[in-house]
C-alpha positions as CSV (number, residue, x, y, z in Angstrom):
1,X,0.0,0.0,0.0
2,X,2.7,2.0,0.9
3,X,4.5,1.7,-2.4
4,X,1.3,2.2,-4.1
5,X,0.8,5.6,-2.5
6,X,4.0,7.0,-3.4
7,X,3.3,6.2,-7.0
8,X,0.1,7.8,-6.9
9,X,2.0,11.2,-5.3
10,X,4.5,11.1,-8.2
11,X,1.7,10.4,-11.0
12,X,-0.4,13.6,-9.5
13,X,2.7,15.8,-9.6
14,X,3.7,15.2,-13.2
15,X,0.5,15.3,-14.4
16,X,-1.1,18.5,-11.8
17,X,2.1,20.1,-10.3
18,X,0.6,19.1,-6.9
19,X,2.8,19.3,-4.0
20,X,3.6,15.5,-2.1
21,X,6.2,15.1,0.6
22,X,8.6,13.0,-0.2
23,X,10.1,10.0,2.4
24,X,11.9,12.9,4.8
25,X,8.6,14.8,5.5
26,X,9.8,17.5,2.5
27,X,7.1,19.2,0.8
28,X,8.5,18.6,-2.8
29,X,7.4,21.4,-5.4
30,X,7.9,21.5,-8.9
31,X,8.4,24.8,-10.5
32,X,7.1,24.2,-14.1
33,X,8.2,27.0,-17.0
34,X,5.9,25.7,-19.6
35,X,3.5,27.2,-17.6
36,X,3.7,30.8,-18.1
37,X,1.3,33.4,-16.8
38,X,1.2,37.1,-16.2
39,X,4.3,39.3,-17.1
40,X,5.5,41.7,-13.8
41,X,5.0,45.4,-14.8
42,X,6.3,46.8,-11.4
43,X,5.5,47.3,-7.9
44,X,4.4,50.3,-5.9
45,X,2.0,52.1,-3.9
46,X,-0.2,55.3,-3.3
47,X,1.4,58.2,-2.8
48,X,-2.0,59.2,-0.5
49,X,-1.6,60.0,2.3
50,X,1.9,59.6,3.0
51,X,3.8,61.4,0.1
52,X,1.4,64.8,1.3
53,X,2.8,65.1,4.7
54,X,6.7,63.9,4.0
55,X,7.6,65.5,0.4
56,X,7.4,69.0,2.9
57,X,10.5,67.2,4.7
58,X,13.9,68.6,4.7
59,X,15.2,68.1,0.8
60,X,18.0,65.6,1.8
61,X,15.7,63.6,4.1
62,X,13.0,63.5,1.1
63,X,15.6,62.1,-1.4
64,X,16.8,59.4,0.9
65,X,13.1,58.1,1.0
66,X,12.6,58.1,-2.5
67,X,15.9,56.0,-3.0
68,X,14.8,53.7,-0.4
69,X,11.2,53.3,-2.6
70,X,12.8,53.3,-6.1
71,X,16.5,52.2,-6.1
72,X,16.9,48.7,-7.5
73,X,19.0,47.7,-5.1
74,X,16.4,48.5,-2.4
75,X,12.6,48.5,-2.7
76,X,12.5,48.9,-6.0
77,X,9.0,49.9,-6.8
78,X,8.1,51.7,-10.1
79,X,4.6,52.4,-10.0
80,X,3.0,55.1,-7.6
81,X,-0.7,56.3,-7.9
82,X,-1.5,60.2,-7.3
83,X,-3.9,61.4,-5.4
84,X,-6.3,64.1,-7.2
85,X,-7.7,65.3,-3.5
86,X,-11.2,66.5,-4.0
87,X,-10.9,69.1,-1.2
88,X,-13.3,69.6,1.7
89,X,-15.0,72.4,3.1
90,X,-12.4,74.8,4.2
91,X,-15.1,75.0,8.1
92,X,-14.1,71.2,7.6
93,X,-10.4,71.5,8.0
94,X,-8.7,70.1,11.5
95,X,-12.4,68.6,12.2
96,X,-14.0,65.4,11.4
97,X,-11.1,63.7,9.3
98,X,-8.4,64.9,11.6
99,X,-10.3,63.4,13.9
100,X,-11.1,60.1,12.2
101,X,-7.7,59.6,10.2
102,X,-5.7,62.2,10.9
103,X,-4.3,66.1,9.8
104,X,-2.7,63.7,6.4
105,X,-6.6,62.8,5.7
106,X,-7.1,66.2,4.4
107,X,-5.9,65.8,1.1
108,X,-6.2,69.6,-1.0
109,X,-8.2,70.4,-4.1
110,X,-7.0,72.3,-6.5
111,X,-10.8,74.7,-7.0
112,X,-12.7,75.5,-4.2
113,X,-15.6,76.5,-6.2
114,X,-17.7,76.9,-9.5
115,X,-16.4,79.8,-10.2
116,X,-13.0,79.8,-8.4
117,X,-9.6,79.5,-10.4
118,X,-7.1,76.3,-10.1
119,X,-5.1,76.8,-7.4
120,X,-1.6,74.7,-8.6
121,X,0.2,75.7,-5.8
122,X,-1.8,73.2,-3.7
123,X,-0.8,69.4,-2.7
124,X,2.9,71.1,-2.5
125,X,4.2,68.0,-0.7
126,X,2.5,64.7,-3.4
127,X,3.5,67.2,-6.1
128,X,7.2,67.4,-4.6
129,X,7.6,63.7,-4.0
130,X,6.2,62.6,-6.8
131,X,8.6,64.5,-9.0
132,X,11.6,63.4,-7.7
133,X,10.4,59.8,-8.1
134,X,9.7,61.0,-11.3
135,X,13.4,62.2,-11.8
136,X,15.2,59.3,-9.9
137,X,13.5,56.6,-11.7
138,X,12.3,58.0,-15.7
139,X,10.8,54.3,-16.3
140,X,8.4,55.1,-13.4
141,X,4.5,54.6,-14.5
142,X,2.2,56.9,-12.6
143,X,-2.0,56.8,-12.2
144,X,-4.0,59.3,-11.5
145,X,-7.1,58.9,-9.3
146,X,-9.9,60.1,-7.3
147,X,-11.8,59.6,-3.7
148,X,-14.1,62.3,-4.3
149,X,-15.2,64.6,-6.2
150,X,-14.7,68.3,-4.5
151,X,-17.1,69.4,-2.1
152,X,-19.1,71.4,-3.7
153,X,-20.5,69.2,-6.2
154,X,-21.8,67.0,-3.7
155,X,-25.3,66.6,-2.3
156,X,-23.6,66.5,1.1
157,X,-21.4,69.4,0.6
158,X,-18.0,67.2,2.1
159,X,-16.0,65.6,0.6
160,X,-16.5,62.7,3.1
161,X,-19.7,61.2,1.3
162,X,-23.1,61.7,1.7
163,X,-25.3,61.3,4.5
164,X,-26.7,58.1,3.9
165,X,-23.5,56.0,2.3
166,X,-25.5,54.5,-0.2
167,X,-26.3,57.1,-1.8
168,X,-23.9,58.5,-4.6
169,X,-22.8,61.8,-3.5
170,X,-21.9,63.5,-6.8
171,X,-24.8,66.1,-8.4
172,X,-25.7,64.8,-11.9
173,X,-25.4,68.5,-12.4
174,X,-21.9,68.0,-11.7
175,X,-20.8,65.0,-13.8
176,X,-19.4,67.2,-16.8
177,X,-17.8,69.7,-14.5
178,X,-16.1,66.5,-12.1
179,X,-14.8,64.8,-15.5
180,X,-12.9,68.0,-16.5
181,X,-11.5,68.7,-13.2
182,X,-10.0,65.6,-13.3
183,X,-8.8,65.7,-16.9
184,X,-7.3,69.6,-16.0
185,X,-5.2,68.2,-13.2
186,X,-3.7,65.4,-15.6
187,X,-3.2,68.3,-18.4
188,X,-1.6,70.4,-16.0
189,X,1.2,67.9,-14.9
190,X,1.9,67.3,-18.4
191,X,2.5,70.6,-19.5
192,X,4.3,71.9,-16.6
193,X,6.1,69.5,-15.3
194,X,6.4,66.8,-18.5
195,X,4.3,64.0,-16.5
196,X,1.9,62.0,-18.1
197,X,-0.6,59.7,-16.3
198,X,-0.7,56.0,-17.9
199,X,-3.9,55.8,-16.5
200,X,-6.9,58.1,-14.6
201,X,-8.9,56.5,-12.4
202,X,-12.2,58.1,-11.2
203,X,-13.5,56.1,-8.6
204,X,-12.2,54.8,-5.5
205,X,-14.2,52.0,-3.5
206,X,-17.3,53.3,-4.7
207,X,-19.6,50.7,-4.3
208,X,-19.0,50.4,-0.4
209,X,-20.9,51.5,2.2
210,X,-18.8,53.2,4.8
211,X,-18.4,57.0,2.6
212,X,-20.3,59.6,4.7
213,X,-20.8,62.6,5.7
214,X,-18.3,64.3,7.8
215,X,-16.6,60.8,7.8
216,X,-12.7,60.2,8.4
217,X,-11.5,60.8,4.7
218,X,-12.8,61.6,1.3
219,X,-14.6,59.0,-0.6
220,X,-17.7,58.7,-2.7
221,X,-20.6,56.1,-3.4
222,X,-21.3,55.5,-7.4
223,X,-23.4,53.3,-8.1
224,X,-22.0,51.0,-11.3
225,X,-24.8,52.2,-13.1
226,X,-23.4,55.9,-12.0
227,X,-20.0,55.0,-12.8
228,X,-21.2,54.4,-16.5
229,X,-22.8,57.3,-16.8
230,X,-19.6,59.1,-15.4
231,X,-17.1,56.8,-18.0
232,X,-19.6,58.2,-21.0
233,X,-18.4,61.5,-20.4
234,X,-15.4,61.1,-19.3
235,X,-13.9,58.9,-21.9
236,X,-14.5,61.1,-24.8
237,X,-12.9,63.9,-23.1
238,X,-9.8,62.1,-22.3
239,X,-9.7,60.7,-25.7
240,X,-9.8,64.4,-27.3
241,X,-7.3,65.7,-24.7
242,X,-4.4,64.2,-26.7
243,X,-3.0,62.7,-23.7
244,X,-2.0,59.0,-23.7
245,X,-3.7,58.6,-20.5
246,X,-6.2,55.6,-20.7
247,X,-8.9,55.3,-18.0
248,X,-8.7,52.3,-15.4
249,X,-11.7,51.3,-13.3
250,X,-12.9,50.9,-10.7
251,X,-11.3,50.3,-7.5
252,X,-13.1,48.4,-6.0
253,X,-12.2,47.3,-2.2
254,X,-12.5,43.7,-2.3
255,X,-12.6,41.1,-4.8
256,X,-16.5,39.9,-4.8
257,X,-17.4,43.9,-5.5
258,X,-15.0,44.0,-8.2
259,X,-16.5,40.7,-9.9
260,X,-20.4,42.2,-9.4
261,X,-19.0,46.1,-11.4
262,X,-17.1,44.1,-13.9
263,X,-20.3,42.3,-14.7
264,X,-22.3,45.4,-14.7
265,X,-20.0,46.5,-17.4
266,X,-19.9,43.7,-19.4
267,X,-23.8,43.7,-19.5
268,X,-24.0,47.6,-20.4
269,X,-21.9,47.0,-23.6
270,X,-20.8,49.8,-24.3
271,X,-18.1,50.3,-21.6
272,X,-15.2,48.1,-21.6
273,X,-14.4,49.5,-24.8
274,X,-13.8,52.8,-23.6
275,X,-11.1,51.8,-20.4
276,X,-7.5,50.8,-21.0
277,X,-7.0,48.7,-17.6
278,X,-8.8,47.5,-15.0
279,X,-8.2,47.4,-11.3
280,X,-9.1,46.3,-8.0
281,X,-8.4,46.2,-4.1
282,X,-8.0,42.9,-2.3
283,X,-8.8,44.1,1.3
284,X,-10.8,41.0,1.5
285,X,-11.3,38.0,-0.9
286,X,-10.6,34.5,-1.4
287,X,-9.0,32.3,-4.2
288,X,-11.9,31.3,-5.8
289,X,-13.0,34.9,-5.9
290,X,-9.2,35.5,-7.4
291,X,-9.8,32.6,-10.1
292,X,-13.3,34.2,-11.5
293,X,-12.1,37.5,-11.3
294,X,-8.4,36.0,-13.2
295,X,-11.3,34.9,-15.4
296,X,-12.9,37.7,-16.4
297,X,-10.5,40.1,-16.8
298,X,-8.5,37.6,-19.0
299,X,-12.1,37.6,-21.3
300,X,-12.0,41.3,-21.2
301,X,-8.7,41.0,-22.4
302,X,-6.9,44.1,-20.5
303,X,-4.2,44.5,-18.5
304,X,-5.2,44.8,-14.8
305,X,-3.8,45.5,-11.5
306,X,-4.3,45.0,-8.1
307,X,-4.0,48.7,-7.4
308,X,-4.0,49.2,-3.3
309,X,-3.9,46.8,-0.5
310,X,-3.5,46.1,3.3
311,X,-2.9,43.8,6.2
312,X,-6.2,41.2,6.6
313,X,-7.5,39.6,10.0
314,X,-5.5,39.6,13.8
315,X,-2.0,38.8,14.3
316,X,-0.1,37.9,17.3
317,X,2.7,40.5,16.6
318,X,3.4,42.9,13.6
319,X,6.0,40.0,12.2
320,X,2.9,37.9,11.4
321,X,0.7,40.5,10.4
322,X,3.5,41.2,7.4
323,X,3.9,37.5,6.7
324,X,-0.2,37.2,6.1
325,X,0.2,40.5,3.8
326,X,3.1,38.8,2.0
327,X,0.6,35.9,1.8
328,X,-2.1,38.2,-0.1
329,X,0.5,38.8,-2.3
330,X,1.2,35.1,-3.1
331,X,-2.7,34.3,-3.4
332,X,-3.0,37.6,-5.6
333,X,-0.2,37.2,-7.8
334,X,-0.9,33.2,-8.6
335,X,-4.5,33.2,-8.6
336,X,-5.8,36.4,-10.3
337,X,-2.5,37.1,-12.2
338,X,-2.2,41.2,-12.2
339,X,0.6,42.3,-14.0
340,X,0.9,44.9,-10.6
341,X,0.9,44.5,-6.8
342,X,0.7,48.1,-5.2
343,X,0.5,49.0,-1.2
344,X,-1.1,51.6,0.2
345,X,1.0,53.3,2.6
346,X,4.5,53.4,2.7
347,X,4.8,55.6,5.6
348,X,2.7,55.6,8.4
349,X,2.8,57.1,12.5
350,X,0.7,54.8,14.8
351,X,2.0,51.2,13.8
352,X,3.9,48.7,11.8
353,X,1.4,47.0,10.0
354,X,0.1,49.5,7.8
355,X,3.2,51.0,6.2
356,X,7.1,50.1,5.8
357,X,8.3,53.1,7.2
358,X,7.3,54.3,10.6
359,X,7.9,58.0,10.6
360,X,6.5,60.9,12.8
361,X,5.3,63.0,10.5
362,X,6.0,66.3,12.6
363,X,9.1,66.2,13.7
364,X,10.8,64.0,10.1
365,X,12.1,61.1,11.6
366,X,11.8,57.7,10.5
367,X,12.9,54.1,10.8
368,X,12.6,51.4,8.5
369,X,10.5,48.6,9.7
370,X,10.3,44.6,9.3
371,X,7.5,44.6,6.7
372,X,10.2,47.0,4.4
373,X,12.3,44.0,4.4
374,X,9.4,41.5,3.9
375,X,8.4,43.8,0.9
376,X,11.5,43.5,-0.8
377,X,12.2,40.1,-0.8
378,X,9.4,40.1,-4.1
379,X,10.0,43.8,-5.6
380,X,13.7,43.5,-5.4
381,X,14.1,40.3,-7.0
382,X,11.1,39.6,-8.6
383,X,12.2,42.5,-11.5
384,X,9.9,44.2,-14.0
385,X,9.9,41.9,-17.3
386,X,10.1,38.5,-15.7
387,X,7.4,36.3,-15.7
388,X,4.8,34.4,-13.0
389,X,5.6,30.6,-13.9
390,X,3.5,27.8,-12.0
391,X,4.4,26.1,-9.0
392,X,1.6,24.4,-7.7
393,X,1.8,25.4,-3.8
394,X,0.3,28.5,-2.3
395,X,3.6,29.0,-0.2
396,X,5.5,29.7,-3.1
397,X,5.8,31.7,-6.0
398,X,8.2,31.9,-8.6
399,X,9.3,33.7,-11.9
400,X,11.5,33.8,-14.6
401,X,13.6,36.5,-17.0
402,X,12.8,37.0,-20.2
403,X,16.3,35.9,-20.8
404,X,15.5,32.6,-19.5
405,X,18.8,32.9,-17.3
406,X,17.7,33.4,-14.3
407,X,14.7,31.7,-11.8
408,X,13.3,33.3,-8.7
409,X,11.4,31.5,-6.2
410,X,9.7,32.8,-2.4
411,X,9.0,30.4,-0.2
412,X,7.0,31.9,3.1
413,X,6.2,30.1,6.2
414,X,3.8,31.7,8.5
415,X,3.9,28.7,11.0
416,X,6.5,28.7,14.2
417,X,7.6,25.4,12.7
418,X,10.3,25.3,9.8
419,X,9.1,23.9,6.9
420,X,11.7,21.7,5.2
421,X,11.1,21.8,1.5
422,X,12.6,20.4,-1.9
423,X,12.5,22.4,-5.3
424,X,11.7,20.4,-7.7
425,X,14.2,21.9,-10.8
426,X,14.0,18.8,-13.5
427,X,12.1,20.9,-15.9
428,X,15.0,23.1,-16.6
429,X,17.7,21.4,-19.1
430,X,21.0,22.8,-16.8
431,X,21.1,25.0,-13.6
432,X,23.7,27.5,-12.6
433,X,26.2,26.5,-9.6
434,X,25.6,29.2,-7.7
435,X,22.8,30.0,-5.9
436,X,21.9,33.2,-4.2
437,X,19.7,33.0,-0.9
438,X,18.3,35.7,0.7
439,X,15.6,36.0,3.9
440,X,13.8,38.0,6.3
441,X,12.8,36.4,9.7
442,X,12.8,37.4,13.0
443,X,16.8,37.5,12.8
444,X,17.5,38.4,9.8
445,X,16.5,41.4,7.4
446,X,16.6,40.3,3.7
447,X,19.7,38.6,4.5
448,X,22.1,36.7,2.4
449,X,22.7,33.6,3.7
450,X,24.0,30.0,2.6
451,X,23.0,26.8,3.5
452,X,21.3,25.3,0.3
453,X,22.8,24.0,-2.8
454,X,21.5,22.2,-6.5
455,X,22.3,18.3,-6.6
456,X,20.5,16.5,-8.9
457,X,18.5,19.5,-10.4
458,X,17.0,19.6,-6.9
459,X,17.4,22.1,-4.0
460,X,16.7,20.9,-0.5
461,X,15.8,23.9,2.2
462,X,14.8,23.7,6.0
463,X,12.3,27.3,6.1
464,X,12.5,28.5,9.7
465,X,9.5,29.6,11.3
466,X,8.3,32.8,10.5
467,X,10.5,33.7,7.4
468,X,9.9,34.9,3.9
469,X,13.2,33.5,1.8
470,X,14.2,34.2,-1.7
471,X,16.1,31.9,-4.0
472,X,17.9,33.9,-7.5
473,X,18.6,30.6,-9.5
474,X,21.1,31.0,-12.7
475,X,20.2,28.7,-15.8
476,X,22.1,27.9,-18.4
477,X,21.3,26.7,-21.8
């Protein structure tokens, strides 16, 4: 029987790319190149709120950030979405946001009325940040997008959301007037300061329910058929602006309400033709919800990012809490295949959960923190260009150049327990001698380290408890 059962094991993993554990308790995983999906474009995060509170830093202290974010050699992220604040009430400011999410929370417009002028001297510190991103790294891609409209076109009058979160908050009145506020703010970066926007996104969680009235940031409800409405206006506009900007929609918070507004657009029928990329949170969601919406974006046929995410459920210690976030990114990036995986803070005050600098924004210091090193075990080595290949074990994720010289696999434990494992490397015709090995655990930060070698076109490793490790694997021809 015993016999039997191990010739079952290897059957399933030539034929599935199942894992099995082999007669030392390994988990044995095959990392199969034939099976190619989704090519990286880059990795990043919102510049809202952080970027608005530290690009008014001290110069020097601003330019070591953004080499922490962009350098290759460090974090290595290349795509950063701008905030286009709507602007609350000015008998608003240092009220109900500060108090919710703090004096960052109030994000500025750039018209405070109907009738006023642009004010471009506003958002001094996204504007200043995002510009020297701009000048450090020139492949950087950049989105534009909204989380409300400005106050004044609102039924509420606050740029919070309206009084009953269900409702949409934006004055039909308004539609017209919100598309070219937006589309003014793209033109103006482009003609002032050379930036243009890859994509514009209008909406920002805009099916949930928790937007409201004098609530703790901006955000606004649209309902999807709202959303068309607002794409119908918006879309010719932008396409006789003579940008290259595309739109991208919608934002969605989770996966199930990104699923439901890609369905609504697919029925309308007149839609999908008038966006360039689609994107979604994953604040919640689980991998079947990832394989249907892998599945309908791949019948849409654009490209699609998961465009802002967070730490999910209760951890023990902040450690874990990154591990389960570097866990989302696993799930997201093998089961619904975005060609981007973006954060939403980088910097944050109150914790070390939510961001990978902890900085007080005040007085300009700042530390890096654990999850900074968690981060860039992917985005460092897991390079714009290379390619998601299949692996066929949720603990792992792995890609390829489009050399075809060089494999990268992660391996994450979240348990206490290491996890001794054996990479399966048969499918590749002749591997490199030297492997490079990096990890982050409670002892180490991104750390090179040995202990692992290629025999027999397999590599055994023992993961320790609690560790994120990194594997850069030559091939040779």
């Amino acid at each position: 029987m015993k016999r039997f059962i191990q010739i079952l094991c290897f059957c399933s993993l030539i034929t599935f790319g199942e894992v099995c554990f082999g007669q030392n308790g390994q988990a044995e995983i095959n990392i199969d190149p034939n099976k190619t999906y989704q090519t990286i474009e880059g990795w990043g995060s919102s510049l809202c709120w952080w970027a608005a509170q530290v690009g008014v830093w001290d110069d020097a202290k601003v330019d070591s950030i953004v080499d922490l974010i962009t350098s290759p050699d460090k974090l290595n992220m290349n795509i950063f979405r701008y905030n286009i604040g709507g602007g609350d009430d000015p008998r608003h400011l240092n009220g109900h946001m500060v108090k919710g999410k703090g004096k960052r929370a109030e994000m500025e417009g750039f018209k405070n009325s109907v009738d006023a002028p642009y004010n471009w001297n506003a958002d001094k510190g996204q504007r200043i940040l995002m510009l020297k991103i701009k000048a450090k790294r020139p492949d950087a891609v950049f989105e534009a997008f909204s989380n409300s409209p400005p106050y004044w076109m609102t039924y509420s009058g606050c740029a919070g959301g309206n009084v009953d979160p269900m409702q949409d908050n934006l004055k039909p009145e308004f539609y017209e007037a919100f598309c070219d506020y937006l589309l003014d703010v793209c033109k103006h970066y482009k003609e002032k300061y050379g930036l243009e926007f890859k994509t514009l996104e209008p909406f920002n969680e805009s099916t949930s329910n928790y937007w409201y009235n004098l609530g703790s940031q901006e955000g606004c409800h649209f309902t999807p058929e709202t959303q068309m409405k607002v794409i119908r206006i918006l879309a010719p506009k932008l396409a006789a602006s003579r940008l290259k900007t595309v739109l991208s929609i919608s934002d969605e918070t989770n996966i199930a309400s990104c699923i439901k507004v890609l369905k609504a657009y697919q029925s309308a029928g007149d839609i999908l033709d008038k966006v360039g990329q689609l994107n979604t949170h994953t604040y919640s969601g689980n991998n079947n919800e990832r394989k249907e919406a892998y599945q309908l974006v791949k019948a849409i046929g654009k490209p699609f990012w998961q465009s802002e995410t967070g730490p999910s459920g209760k951890s023990n210690t902040s450690f874990e809490s990154n591990l389960g976030l570097a866990q989302k990114l696993f799930d997201d990036m093998r089961y619904m295949k975005p060609q981007a995986w973006l954060d939403w803070q980088l910097m944050e005050e109150s914790n070390e959960v939510w961001c990978l600098m902890r900085c007080n924004f005040s007085s300009q210091e700042y530390k890096i923190v654990k999850n900074f090193y968690v981060r860039m075990q992917i985005t460092q080595y897991f390079k714009q260009g290379y390619s998601i290949v299949e692996t066929g074990n949720d603990k792992t994720i792995a890609a390829i150049n489009p050399e075809k010289t060089e494999l990268v696999v992660a391996v994450i434990n979240k348990s206490d327990q290491p996890n001794p494992i054996n990479l399966n490397l048969k499918a590749f015709k002749k591997i490199g001698e030297k492997v490079q090995i990096f990890r982050t655990s409670l002892a180490e930060n991104c750390s090179a380290i040995s202990g692992a070698e290629v025999k027999k076109q397999s590599l055994i490793y023992s993961a320790p408890g609690l560790s994120l490790t990194t594997f850069i694997i030559p091939l040779r021809h």
